[in-house]
MDTraj code that builds the backbone (N, CA, C; nanometers):
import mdtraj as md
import numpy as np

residues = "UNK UNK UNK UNK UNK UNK UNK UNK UNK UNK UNK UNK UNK UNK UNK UNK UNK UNK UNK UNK UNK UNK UNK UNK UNK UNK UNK UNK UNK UNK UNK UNK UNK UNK UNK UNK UNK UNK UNK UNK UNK UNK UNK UNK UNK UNK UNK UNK UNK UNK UNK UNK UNK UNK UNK UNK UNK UNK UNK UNK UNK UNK UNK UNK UNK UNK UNK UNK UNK UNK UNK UNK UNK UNK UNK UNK UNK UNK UNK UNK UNK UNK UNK UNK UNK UNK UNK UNK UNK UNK UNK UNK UNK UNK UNK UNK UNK UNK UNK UNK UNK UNK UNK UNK UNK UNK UNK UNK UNK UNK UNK UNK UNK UNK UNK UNK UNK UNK UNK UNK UNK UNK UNK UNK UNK UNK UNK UNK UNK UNK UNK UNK UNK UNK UNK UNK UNK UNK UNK UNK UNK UNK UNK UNK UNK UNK UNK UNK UNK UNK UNK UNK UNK UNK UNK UNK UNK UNK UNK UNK UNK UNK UNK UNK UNK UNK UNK UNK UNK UNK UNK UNK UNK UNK UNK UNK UNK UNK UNK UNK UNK UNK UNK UNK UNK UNK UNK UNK".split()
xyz = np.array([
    [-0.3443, -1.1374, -0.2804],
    [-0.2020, -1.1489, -0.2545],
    [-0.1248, -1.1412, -0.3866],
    [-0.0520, -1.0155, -0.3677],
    [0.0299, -1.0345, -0.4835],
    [0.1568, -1.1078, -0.5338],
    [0.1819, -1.1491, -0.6502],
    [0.3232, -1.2260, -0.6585],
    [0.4508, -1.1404, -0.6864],
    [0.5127, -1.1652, -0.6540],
    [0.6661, -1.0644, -0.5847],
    [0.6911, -0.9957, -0.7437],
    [0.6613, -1.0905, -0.8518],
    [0.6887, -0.9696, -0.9926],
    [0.6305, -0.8480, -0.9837],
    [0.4887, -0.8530, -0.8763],
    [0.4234, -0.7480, -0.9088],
    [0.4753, -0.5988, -0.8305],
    [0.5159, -0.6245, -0.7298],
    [0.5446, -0.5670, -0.6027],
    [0.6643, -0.4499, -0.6383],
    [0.6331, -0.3336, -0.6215],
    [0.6858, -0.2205, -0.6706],
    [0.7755, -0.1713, -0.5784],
    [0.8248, -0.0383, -0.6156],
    [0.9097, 0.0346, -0.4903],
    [0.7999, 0.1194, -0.4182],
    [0.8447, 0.1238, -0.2940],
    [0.7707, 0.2091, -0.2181],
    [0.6433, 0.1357, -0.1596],
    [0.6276, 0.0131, -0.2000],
    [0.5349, -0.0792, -0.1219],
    [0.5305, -0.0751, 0.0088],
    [0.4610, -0.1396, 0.0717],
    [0.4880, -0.1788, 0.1931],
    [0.4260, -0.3338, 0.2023],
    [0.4738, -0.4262, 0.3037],
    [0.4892, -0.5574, 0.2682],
    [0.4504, -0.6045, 0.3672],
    [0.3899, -0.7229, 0.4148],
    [0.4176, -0.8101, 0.5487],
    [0.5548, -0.9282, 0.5357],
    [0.6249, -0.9196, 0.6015],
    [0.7330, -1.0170, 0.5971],
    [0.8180, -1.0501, 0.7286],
    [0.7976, -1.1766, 0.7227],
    [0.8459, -1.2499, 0.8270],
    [0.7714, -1.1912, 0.9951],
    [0.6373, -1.1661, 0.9903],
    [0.5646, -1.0899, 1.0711],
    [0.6265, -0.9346, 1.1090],
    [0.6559, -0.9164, 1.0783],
    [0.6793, -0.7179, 1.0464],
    [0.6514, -0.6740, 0.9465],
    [0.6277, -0.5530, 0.9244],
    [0.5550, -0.4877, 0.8234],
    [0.7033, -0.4071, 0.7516],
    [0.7222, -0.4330, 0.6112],
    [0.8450, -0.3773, 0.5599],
    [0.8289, -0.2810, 0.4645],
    [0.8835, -0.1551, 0.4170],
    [0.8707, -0.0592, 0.3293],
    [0.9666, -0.1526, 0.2075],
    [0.9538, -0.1832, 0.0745],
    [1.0295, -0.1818, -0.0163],
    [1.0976, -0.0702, -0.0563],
    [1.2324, -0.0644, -0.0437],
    [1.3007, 0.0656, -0.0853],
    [1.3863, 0.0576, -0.2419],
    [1.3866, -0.0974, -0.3066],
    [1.4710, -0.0863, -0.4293],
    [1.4796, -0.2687, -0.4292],
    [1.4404, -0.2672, -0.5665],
    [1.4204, -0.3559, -0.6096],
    [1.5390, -0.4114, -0.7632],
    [1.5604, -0.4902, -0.7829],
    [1.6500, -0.5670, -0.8698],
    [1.6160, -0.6829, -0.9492],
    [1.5632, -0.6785, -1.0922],
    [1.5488, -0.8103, -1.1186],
    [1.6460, -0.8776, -1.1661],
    [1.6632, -1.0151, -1.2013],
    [1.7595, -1.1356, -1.2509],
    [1.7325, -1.2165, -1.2966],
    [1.7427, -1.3141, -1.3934],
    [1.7357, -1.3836, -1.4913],
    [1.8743, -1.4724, -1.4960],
    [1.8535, -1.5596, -1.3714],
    [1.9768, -1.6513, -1.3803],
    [1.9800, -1.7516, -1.4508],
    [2.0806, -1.7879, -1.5686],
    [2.1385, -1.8553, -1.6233],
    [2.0896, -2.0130, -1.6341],
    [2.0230, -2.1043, -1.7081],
    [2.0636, -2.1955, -1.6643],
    [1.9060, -2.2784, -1.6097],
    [1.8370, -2.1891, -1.5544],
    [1.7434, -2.1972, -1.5202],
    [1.6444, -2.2247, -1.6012],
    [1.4782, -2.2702, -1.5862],
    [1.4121, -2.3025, -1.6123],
    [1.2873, -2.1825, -1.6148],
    [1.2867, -2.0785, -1.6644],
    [1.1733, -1.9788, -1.6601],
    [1.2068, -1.8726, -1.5640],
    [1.1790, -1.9003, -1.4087],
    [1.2094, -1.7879, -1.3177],
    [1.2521, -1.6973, -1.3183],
    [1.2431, -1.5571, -1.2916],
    [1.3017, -1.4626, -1.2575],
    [1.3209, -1.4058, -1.1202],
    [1.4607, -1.3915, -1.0526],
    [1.4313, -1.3478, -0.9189],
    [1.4193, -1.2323, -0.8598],
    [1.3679, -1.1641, -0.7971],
    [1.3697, -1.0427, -0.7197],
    [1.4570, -1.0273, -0.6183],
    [1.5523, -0.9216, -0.6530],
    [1.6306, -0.9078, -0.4871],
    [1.6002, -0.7867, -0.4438],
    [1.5065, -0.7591, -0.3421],
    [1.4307, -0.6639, -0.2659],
    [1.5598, -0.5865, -0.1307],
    [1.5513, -0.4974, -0.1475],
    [1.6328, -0.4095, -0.0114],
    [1.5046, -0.3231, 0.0780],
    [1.4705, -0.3948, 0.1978],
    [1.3539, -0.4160, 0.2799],
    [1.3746, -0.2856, 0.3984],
    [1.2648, -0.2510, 0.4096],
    [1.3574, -0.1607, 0.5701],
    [1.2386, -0.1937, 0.6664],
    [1.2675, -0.1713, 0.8081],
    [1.1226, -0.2169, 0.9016],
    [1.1386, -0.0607, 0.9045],
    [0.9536, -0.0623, 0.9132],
    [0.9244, 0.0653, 0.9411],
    [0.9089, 0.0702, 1.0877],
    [0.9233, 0.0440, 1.1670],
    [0.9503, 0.0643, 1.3183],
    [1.0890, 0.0912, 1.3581],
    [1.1895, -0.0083, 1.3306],
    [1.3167, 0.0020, 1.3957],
    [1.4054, 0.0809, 1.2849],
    [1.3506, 0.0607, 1.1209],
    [1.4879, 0.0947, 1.0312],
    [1.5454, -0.0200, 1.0414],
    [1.5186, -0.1161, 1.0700],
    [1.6433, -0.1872, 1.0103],
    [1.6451, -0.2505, 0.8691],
    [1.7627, -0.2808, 0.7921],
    [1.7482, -0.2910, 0.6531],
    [1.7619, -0.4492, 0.6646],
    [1.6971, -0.5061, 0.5429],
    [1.6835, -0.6446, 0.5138],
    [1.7398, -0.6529, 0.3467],
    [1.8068, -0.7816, 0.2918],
    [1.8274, -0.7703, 0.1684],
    [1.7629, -0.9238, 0.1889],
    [1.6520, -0.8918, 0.0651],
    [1.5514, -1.1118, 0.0164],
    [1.5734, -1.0655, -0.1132],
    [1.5916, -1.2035, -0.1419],
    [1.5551, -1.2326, -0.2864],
    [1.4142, -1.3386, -0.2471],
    [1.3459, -1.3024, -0.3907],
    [1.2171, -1.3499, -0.3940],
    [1.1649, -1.4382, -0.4931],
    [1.1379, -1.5508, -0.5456],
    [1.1284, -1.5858, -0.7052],
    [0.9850, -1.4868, -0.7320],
    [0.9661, -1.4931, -0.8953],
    [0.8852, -1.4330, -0.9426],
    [0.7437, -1.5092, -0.8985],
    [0.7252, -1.6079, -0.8313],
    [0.5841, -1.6733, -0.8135],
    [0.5735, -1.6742, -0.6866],
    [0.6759, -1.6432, -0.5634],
    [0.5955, -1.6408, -0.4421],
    [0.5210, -1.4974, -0.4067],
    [0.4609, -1.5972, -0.3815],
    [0.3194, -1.4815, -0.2812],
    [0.3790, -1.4102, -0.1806],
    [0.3293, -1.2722, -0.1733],
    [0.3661, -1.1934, -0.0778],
    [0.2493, -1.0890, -0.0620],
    [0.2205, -1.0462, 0.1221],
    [0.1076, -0.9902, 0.1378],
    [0.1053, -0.8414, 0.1648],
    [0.0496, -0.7627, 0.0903],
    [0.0604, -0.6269, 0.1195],
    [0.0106, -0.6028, 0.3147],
    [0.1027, -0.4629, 0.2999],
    [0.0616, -0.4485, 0.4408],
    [-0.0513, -0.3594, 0.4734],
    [-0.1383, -0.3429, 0.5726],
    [-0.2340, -0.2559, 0.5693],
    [-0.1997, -0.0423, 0.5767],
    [-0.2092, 0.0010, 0.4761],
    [-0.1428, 0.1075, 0.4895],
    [-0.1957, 0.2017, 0.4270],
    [-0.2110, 0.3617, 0.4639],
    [-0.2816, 0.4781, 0.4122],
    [-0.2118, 0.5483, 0.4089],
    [-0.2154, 0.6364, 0.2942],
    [-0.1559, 0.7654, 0.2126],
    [-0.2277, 0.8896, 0.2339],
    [-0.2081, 0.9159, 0.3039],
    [-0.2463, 1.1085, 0.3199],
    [-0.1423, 1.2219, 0.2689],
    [-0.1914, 1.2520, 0.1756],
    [-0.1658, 1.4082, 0.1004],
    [-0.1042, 1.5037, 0.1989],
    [-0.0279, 1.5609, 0.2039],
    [0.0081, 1.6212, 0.3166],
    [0.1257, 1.7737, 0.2638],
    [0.1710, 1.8382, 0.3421],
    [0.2745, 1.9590, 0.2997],
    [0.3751, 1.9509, 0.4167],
    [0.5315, 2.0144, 0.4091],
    [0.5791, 2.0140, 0.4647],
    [0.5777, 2.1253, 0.5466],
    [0.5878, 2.1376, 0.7130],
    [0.5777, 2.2196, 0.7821],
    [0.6834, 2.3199, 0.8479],
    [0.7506, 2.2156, 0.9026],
    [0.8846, 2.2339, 1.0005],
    [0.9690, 2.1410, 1.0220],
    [1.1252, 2.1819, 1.1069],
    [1.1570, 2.1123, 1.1387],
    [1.1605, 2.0870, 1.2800],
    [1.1706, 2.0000, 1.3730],
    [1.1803, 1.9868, 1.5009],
    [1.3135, 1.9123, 1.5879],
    [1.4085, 1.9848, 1.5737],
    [1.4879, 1.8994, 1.6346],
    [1.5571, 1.7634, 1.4642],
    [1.5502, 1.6572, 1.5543],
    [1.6040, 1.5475, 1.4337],
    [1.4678, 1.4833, 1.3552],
    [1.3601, 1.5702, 1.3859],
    [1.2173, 1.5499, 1.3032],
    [1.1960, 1.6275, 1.2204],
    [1.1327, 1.5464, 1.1075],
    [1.0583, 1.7143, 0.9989],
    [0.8596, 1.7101, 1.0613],
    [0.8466, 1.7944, 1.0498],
    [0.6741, 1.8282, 1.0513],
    [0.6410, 1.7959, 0.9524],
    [0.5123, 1.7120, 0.9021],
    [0.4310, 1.7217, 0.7954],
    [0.2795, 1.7657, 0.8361],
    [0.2308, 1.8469, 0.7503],
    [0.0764, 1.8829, 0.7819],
    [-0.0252, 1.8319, 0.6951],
    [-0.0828, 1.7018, 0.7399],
    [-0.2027, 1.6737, 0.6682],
    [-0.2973, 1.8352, 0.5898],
    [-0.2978, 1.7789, 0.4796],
    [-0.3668, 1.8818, 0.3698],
    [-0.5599, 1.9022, 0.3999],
    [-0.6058, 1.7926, 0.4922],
    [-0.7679, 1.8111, 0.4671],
    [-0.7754, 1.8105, 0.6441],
    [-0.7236, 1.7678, 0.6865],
    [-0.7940, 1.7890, 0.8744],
    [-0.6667, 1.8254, 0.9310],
    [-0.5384, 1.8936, 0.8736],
    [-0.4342, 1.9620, 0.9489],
    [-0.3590, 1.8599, 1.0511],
    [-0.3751, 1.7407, 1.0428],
    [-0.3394, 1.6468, 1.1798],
    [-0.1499, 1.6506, 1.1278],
    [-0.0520, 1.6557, 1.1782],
    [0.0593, 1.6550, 1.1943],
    [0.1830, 1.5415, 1.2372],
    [0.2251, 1.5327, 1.0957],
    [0.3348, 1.4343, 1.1067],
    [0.4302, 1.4385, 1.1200],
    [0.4953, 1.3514, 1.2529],
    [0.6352, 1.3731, 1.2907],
    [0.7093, 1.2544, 1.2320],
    [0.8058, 1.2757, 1.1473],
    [0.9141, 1.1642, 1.0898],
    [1.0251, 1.2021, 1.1371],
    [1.1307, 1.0509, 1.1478],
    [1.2284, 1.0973, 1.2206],
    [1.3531, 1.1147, 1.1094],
    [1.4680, 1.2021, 1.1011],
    [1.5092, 1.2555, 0.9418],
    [1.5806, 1.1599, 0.9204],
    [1.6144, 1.0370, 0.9726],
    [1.6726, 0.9278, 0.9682],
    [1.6257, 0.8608, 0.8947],
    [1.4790, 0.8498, 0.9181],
    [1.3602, 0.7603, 0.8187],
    [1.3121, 0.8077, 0.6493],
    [1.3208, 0.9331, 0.6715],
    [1.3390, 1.0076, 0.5115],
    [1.4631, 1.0701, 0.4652],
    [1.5607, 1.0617, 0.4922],
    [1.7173, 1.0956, 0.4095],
    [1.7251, 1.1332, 0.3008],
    [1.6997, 1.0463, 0.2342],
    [1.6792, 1.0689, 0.0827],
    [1.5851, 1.1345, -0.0011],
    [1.4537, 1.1587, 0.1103],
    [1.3384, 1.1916, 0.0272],
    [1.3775, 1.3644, 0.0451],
    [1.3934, 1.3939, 0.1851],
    [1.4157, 1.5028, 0.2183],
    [1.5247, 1.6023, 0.1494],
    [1.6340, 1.5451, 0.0826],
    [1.6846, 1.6316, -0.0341],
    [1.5951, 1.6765, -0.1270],
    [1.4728, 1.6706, -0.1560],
    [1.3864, 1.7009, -0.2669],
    [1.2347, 1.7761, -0.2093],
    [1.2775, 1.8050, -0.0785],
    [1.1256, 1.8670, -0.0490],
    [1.1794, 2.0232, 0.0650],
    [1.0913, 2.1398, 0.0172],
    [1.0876, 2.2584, 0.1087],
    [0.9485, 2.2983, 0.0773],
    [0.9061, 2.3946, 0.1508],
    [0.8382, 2.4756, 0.1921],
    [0.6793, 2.5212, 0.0907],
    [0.7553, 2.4986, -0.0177],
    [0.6957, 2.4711, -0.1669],
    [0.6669, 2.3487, -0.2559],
    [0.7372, 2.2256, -0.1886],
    [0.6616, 2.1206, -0.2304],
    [0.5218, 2.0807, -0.2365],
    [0.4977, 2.0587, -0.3348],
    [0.3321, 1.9648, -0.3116],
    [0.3236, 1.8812, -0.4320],
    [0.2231, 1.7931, -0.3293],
    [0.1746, 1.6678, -0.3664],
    [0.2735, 1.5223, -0.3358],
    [0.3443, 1.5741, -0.1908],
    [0.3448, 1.5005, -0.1138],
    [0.2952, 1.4222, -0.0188],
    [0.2919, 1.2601, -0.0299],
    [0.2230, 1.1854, 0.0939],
    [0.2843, 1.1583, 0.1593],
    [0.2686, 1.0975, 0.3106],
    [0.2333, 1.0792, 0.4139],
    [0.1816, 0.9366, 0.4341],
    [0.3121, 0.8031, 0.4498],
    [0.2941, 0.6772, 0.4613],
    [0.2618, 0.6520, 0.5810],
    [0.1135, 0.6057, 0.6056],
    [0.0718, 0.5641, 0.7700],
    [0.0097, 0.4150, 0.7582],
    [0.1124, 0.3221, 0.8757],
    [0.0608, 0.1864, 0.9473],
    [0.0390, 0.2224, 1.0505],
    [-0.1019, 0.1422, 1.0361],
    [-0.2089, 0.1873, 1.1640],
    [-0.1831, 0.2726, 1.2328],
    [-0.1563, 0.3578, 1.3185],
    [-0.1795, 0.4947, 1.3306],
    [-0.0613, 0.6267, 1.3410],
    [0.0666, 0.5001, 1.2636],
    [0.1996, 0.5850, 1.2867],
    [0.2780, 0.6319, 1.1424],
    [0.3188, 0.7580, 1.1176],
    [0.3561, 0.7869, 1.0069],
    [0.4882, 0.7060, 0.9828],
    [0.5246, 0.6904, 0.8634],
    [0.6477, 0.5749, 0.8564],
    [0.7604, 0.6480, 0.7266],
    [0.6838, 0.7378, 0.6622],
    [0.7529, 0.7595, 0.5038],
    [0.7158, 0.8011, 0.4478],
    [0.7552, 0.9143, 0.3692],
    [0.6967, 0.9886, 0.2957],
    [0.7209, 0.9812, 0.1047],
    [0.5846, 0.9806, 0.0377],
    [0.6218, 0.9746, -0.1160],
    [0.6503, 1.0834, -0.1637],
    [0.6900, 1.1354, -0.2765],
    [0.7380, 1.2486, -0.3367],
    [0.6350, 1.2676, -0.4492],
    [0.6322, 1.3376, -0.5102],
    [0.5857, 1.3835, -0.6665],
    [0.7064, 1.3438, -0.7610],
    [0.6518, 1.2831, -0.8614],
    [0.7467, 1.2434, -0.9915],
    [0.8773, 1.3806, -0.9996],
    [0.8176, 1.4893, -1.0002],
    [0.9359, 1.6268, -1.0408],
    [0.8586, 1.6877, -0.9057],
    [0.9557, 1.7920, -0.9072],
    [1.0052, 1.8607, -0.8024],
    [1.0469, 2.0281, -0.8376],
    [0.9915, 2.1414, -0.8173],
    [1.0802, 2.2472, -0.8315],
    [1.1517, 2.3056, -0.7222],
    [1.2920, 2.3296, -0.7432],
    [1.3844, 2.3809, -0.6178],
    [1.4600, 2.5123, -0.7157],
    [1.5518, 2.6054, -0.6249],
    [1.6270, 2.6800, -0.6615],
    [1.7439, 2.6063, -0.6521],
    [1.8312, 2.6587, -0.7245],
    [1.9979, 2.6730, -0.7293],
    [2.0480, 2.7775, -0.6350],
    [2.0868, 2.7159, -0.5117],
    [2.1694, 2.7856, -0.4697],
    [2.3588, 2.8656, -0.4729],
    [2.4023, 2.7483, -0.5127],
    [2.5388, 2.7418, -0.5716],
    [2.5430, 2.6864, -0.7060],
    [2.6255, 2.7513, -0.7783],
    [2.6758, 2.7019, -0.9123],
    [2.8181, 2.7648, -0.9870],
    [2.8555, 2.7086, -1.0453],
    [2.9708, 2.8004, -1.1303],
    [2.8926, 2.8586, -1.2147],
    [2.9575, 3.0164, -1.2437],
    [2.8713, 3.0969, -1.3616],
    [2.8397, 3.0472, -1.5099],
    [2.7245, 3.1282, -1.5288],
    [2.6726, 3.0803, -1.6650],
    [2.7556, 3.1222, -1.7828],
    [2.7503, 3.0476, -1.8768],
    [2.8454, 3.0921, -1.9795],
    [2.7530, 3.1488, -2.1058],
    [2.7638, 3.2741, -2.1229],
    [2.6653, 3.3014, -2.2827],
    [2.7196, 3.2057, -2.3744],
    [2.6344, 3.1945, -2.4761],
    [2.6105, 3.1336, -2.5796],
    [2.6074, 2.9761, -2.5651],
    [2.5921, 2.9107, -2.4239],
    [2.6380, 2.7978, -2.4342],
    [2.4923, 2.7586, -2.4534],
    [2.4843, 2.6491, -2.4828],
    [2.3450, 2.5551, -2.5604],
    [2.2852, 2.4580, -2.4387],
    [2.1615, 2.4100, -2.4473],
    [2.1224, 2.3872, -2.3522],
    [2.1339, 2.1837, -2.3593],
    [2.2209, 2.1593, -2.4524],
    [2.2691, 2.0375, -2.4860],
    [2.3700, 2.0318, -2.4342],
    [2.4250, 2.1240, -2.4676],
    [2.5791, 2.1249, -2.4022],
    [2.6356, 2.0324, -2.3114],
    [2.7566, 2.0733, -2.2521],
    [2.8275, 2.0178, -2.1293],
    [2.7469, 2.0522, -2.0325],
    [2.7674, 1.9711, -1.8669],
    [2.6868, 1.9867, -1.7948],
    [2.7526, 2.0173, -1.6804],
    [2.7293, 2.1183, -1.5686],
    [2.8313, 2.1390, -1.4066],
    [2.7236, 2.0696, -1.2939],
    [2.8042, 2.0786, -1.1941],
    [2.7077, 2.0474, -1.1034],
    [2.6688, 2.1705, -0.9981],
    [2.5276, 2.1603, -0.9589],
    [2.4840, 2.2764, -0.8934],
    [2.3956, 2.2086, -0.7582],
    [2.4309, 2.3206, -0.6703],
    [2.3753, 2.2675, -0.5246],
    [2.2532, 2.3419, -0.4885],
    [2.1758, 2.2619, -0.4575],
    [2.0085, 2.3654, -0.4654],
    [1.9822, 2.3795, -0.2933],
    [1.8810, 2.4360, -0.3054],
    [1.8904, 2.4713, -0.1527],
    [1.8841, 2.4010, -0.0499],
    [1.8391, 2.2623, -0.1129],
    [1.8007, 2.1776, 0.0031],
    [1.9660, 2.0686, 0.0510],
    [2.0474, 2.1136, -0.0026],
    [2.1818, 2.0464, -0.0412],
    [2.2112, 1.9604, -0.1092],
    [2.1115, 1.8987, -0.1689],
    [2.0882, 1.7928, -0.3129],
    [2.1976, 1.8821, -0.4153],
    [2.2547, 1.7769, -0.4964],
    [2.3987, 1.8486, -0.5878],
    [2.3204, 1.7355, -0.7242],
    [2.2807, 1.8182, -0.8224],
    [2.2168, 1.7620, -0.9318],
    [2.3285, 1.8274, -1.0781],
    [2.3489, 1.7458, -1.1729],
    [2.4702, 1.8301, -1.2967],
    [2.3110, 1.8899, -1.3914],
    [2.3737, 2.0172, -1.4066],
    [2.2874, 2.0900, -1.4779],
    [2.3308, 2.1735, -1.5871],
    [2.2591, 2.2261, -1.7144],
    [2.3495, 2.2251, -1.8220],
    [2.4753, 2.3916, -1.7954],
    [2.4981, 2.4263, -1.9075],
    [2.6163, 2.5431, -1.8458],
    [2.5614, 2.6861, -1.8262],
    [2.4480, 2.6817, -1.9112],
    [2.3857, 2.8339, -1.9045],
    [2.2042, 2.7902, -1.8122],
    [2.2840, 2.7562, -1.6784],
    [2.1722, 2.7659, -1.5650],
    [2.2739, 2.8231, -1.5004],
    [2.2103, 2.9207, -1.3935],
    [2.2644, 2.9994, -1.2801],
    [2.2185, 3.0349, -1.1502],
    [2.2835, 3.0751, -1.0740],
    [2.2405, 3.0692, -0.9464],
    [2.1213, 3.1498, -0.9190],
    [2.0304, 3.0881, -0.8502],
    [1.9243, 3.1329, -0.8282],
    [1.7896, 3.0821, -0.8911],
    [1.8081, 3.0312, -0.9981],
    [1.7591, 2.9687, -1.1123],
    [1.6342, 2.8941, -1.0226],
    [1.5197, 2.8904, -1.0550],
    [1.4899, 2.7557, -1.0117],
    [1.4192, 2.6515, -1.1245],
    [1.4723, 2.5291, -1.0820],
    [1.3990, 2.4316, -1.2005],
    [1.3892, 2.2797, -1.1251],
    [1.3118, 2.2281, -1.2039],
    [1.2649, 2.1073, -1.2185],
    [1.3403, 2.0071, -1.2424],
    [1.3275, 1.9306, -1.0853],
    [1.4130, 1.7946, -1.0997],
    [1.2919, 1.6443, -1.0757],
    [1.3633, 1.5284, -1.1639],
    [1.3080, 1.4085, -1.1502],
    [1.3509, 1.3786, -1.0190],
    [1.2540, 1.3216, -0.9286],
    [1.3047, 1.2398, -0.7687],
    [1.3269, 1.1209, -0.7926],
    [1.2758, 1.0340, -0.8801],
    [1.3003, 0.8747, -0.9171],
    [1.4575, 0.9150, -0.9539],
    [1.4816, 0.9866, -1.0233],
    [1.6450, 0.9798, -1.0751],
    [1.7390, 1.0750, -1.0627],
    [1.6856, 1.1248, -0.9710],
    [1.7797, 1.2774, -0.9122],
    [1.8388, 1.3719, -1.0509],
    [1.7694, 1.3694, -1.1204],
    [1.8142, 1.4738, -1.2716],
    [1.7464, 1.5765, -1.3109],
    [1.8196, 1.6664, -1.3366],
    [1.7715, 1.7770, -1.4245],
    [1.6373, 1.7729, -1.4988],
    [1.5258, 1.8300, -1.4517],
    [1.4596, 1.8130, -1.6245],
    [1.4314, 1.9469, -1.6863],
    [1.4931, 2.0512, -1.6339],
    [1.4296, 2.2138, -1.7457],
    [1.4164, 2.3027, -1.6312],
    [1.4067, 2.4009, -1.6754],
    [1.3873, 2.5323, -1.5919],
    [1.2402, 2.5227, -1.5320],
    [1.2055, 2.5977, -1.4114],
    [1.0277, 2.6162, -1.3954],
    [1.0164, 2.7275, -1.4547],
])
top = md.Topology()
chain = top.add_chain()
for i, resn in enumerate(residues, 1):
    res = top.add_residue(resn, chain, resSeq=i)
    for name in ("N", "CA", "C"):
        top.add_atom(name, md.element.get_by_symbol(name[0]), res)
traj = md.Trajectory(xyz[None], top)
């Protein structure tokens, strides 16, 4: 059992008898106090979605939930579902796009080394890869001579994710974005 300092994003948790995804975490160092540090966790149930906000001190115990990661690619979409296709026995995951929002700005057709979050036998969430390559679909034009330090515009890639990118990238472009921080990192 781990203690709540340890407990990362993208966990999954037992709490209050439901099983919870950690989606973002906060530490604190209140004032005044005697050592502690607290955790304020933003919880989601992986069944219903519903969101929870705990704070946690740094010494209570908290129990991971039982949960498997399968490697997987993206397939299709279905309606208000995306497809995922397990990578080694093809078995097929339906998420509902409600449940990945955020992840799903950062994944097409060409992603990999995406998983596939499963409690006991139901997919719940999907992880990303640290970077990501997408195209630029929209942008304002490139400017010669501009430096790649430069000022920065913002550009809309295909998946409708709007990331600021420097002035001499252009449409069509494709490059490499961080998913932890939705940023630019270089051309592919």
């Amino acid at each position: 059992m781990p203690k709540a300092s340890e407990i990362k994003k993208n966990a999954a948790i037992e709490f209050n008898g439901r099983v919870m995804m950690v989606r973002d975490i906060v530490r604190s160092v209140p004032q005044g106090r005697a050592g502690g540090s607290l955790y304020r966790m933003r919880l989601y149930d992986v069944v219903t979605g519903a969101k929870v906000d705990e704070t946690f001190k740094d010494v209570d115990m908290l129990n991971f939930a039982d949960l498997t990661r399968r490697d997987a690619m993206f397939s299709y979409v279905d309606g208000d579902e995306y497809v995922f296709m397990d990578n080694e026995d093809y078995t097929p995951y339906h998420l509902n796009k409600d449940a990945i929002a955020e992840e799903i700005l950062f994944v097409n057709e060409e992603t990999q080394g995406i998983q596939v979050v499963i409690i006991g036998e139901s997919p719940v969430a999907i992880e990303l890869p640290t970077i990501v390559q997408l195209v630029i679909e929209e942008t304002a034009p490139s400017i010669k001579g501009a430096s790649a330090s430069a000022r920065t515009k913002p550009a809309t890639l295909t998946t409708g994710l709007v990331v600021q990118v420097p002035e001499h990238i252009s449409t069509g472009d494709k490059i490499k974005i961080n998913t932890t921080e939705s940023k630019f990192t270089g051309r592919a």
